[in-house]
C-alpha positions as CSV (number, residue, x, y, z in Angstrom):
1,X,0.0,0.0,0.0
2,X,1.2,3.4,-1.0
3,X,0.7,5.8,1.9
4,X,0.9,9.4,1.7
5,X,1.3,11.8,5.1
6,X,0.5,15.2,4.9
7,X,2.5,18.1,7.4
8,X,2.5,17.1,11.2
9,X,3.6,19.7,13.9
10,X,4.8,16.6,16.1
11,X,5.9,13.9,14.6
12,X,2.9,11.7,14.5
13,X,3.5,11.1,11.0
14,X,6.8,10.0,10.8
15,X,6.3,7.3,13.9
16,X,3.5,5.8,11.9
17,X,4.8,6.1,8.4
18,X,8.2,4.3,10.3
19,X,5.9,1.4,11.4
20,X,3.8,1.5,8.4
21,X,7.6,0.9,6.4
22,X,8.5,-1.8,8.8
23,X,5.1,-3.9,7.9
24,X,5.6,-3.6,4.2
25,X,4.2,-0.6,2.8
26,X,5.3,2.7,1.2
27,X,5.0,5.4,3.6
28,X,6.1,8.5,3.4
29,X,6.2,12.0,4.9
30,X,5.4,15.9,3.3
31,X,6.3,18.3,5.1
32,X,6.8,22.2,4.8
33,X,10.5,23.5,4.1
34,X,12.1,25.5,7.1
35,X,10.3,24.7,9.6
36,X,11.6,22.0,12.4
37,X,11.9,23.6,15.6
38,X,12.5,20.7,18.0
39,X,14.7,18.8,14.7
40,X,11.8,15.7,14.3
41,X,12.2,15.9,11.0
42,X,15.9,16.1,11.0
43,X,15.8,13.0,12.8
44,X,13.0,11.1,10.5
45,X,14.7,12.7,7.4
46,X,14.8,9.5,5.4
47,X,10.8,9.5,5.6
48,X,10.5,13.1,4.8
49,X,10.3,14.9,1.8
50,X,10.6,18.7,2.8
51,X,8.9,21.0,0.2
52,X,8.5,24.9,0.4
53,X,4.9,26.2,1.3
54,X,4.6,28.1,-2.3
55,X,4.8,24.9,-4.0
56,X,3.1,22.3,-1.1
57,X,-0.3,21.7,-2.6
58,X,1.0,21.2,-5.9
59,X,3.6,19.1,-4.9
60,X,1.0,16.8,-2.6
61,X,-1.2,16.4,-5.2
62,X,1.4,15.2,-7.5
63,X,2.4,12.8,-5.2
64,X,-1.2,11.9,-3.7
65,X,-2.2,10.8,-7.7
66,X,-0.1,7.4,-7.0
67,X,-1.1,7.0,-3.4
68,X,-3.7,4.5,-2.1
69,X,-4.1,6.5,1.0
70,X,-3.7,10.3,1.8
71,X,-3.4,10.6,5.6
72,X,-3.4,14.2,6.4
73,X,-2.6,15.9,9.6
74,X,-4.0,19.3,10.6
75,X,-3.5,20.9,7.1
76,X,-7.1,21.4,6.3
77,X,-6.6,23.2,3.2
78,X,-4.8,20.5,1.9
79,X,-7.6,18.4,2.0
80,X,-9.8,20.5,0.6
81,X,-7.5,21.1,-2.0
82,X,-6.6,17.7,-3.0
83,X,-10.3,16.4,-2.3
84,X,-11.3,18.4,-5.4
85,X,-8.6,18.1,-7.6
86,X,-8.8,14.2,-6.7
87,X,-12.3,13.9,-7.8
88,X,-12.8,11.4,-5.0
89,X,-10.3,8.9,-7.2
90,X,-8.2,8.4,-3.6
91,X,-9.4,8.1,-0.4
92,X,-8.2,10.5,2.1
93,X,-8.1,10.8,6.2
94,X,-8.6,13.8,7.8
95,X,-6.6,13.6,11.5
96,X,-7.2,16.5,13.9
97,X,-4.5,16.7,16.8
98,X,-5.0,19.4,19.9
99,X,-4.5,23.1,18.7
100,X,-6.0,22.1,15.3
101,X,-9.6,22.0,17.6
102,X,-8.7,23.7,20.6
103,X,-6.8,26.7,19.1
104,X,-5.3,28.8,21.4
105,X,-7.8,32.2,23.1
106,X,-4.6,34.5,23.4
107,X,-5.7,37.0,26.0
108,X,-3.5,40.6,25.4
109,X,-2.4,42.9,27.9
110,X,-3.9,46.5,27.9
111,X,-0.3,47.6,26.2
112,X,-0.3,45.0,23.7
113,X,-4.0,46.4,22.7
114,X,-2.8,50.1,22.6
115,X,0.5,49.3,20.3
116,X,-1.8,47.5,18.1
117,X,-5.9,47.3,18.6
118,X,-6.3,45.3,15.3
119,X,-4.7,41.9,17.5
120,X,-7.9,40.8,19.2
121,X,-9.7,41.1,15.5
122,X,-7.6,38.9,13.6
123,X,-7.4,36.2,16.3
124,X,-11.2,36.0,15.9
125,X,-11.1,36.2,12.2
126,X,-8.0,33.6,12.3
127,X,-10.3,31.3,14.2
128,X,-13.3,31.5,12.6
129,X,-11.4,30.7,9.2
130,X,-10.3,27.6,11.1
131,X,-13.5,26.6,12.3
132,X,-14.7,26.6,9.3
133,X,-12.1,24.7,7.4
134,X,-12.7,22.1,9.9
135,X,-15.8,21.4,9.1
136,X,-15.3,21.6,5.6
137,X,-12.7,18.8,6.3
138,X,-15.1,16.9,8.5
139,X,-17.5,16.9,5.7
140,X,-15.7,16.0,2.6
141,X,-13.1,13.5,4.4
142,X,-13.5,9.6,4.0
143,X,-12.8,9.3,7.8
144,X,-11.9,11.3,10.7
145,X,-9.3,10.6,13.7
146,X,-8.6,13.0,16.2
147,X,-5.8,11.9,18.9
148,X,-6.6,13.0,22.7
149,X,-10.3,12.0,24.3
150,X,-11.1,16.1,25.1
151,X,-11.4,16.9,21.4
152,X,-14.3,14.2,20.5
153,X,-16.6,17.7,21.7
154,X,-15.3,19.8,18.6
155,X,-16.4,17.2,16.5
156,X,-19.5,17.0,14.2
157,X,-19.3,13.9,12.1
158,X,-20.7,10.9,14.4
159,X,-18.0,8.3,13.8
160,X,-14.6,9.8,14.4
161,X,-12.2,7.1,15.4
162,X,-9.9,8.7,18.7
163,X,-6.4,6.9,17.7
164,X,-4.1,7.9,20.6
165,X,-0.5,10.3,20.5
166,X,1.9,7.3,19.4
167,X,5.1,7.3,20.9
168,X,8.3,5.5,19.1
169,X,9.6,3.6,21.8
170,X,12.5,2.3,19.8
171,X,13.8,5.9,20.5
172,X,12.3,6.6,24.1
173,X,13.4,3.9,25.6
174,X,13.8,2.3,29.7
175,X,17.2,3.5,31.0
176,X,18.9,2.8,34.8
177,X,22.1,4.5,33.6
178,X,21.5,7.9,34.6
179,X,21.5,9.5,37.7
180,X,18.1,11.0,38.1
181,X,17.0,14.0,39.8
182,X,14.7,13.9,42.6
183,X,12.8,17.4,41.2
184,X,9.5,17.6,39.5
185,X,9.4,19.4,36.3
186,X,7.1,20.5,33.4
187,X,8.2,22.3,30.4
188,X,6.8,25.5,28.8
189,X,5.2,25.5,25.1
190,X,3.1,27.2,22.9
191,X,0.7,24.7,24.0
192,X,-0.3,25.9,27.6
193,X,-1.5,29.4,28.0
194,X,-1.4,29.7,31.3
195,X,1.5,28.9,33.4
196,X,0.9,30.6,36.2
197,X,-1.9,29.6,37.1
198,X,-0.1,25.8,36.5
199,X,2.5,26.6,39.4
200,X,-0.6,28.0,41.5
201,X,-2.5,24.6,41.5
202,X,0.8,22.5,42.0
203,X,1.5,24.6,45.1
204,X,-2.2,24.0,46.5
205,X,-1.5,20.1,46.1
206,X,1.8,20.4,47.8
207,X,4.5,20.4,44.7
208,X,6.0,24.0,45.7
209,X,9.7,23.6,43.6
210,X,8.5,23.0,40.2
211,X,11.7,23.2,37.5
212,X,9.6,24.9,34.3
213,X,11.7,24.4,31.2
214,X,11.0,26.8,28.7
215,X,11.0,25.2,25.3
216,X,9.7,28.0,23.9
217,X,12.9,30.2,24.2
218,X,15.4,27.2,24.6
219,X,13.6,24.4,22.1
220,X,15.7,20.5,22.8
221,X,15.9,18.1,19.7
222,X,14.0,15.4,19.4
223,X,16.9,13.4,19.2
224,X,18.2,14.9,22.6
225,X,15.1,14.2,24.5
226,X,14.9,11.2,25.8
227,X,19.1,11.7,27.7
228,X,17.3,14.9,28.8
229,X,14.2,13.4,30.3
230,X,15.8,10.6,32.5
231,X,17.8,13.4,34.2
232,X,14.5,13.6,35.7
233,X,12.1,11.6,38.1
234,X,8.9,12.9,37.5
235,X,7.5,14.9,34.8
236,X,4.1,17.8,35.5
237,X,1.6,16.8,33.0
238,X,-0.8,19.7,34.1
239,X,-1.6,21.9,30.8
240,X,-4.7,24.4,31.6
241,X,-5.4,25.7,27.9
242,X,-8.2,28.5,27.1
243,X,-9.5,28.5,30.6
244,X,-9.7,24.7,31.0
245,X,-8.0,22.0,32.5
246,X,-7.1,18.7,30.1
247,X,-7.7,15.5,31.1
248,X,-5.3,14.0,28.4
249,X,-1.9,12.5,28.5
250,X,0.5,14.8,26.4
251,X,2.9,13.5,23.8
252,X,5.9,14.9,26.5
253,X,4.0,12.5,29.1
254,X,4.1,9.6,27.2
255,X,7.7,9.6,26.2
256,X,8.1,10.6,30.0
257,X,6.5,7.2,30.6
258,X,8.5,5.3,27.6
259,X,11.5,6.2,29.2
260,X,10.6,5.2,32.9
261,X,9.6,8.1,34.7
262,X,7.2,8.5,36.7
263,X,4.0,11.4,35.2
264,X,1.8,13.2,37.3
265,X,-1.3,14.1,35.5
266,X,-4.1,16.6,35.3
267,X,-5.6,15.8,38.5
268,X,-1.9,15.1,40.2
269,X,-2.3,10.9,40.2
270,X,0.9,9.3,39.8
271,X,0.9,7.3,36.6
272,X,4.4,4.8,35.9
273,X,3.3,2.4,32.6
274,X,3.2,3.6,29.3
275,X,-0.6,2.2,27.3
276,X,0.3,-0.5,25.3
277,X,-1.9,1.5,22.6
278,X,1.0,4.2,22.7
279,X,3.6,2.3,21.6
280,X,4.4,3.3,17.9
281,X,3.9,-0.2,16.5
282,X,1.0,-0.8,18.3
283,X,-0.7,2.2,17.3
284,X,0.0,1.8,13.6
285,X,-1.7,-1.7,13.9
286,X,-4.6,0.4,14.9
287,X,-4.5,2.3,12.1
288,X,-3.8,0.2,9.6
289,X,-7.5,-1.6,10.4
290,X,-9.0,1.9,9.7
291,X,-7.2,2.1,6.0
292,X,-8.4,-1.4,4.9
293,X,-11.9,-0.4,5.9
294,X,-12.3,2.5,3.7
295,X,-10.2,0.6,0.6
């Protein structure tokens, strides 16, 4: 089977179009030129094909004319696109994956509002555009899969299939080697909006010295993380996002887990195994049942 992955902010993609290699298909990954901050691409580079935005949905639909599948991650208008060029002659998946749903409510400060008042109004028009790409994407996709529990509510279709963050635990592996740190620790991304309030709600359940790495300002390489985590005992998995708290595992959790630390999460429960549903090869199982029901 000839299997075509479309853009990917975390590497999703490449852990399934690894496994998808390693059962006997063609997998491979597209994904926009000059733009890897954490270096997953760098390290998957023999799955990726790297292509700049001008030319991206000419170049995907080129190579989507020879695939059997066209598994596309977040890039809406890439679906849309190729869904009518196509004319339905390949079947395509739409995956949604937490900010594509969620988005981000970026509240400004009263200075931030003086320097520039038209902020606020193109976050709403940024996210209306989105919202409705979605459920363009929704509607016109030959299956949808979204990847944490919490998102199932942005959803319209009524068969979405949840297929969980996989982790490739050939690369995040168990380790006794290092001496670990007693400290807890959470890092900083353009995922959680509100950090403060984080550090607030772990000092009300007794964590007071919380290590915040900002990976924001100081982003680690994919290929450096796992030595980085196991300096570590236990990782923070608390992310409060547009005013809510989520219940979900994050993909820095579960490779917390792959390489034997200890995660606390949302609600401050200790959690030490990685799901067996995680696990890259596992995962890609689950998927592959999903392609050969829509072939």
């Amino acid at each position: 089977m000839n299997i075509l992955h479309v853009w990917d902010q975390s590497g999703v993609a490449c852990i399934l179009a690894k496994n998808q290699n390693k059962l006997g298909h063609n997998a491979k990954v597209i994904r926009r030129a000059n733009y890897d901050p954490y270096s997953i691409y760098e390290f998957y580079n023999e799955l990726v094909e790297f292509v700049d935005e001008t030319n991206y949905l000419d170049f995907c639909l080129k190579e989507a004319k020879s695939a059997d599948i066209v598994h596309i991650h977040s890039r809406t208008d890439a679906l849309l696109y190729l869904k009518k060029k196509l004319e339905n002659k390949t079947k395509i998946i739409m995956h949604f994956h937490g900010t594509d749903l969620r988005g981000i409510k970026r509240k400004y400060t009263i200075n931030e509002m003086v320097a520039s008042p038209k902020l606020l109004f193109k976050n709403i028009r940024v996210a209306r555009i989105r919202q409705r790409n979605n459920l363009l994407a929704e509607e016109f996709a030959d299956k949808v899969l979204y990847s944490t529990p919490d998102l199932r509510k942005f959803l319209k279709v009524s068969d979405p299939i949840l297929v969980h963050i996989p982790i490739d635990t050939d690369h995040f592996t168990r380790s006794k080697n290092i001496q670990a740190k007693e400290d807890f620790f959470i890092f900083n991304t353009q995922a959680i909006s509100n950090m403060k309030w984080i550090v607030n709600y772990c000092k009300i359940h007794g964590i007071n010295k919380l290590n915040i790495i900002d990976r924001i300002r100081q982003p680690i390489k994919y290929s450096e993380m796992p030595l980085f985590l196991k300096q570590y005992k236990t990782y923070v998995d608390v992310r409060y996002v547009n005013d809510e708290l989520l219940p979900n595992l994050s993909t820095t959790a579960l490779q917390s887990l792959a390489c034997g630390l200890d995660v606390l999460d949302y609600n401050l429960n200790r959690i030490t195994e990685l799901p067996s549903d995680r696990a890259g090869s596992n995962a890609t199982k689950i998927v592959q049942k999903i392609y050969e029901e829509i072939q």
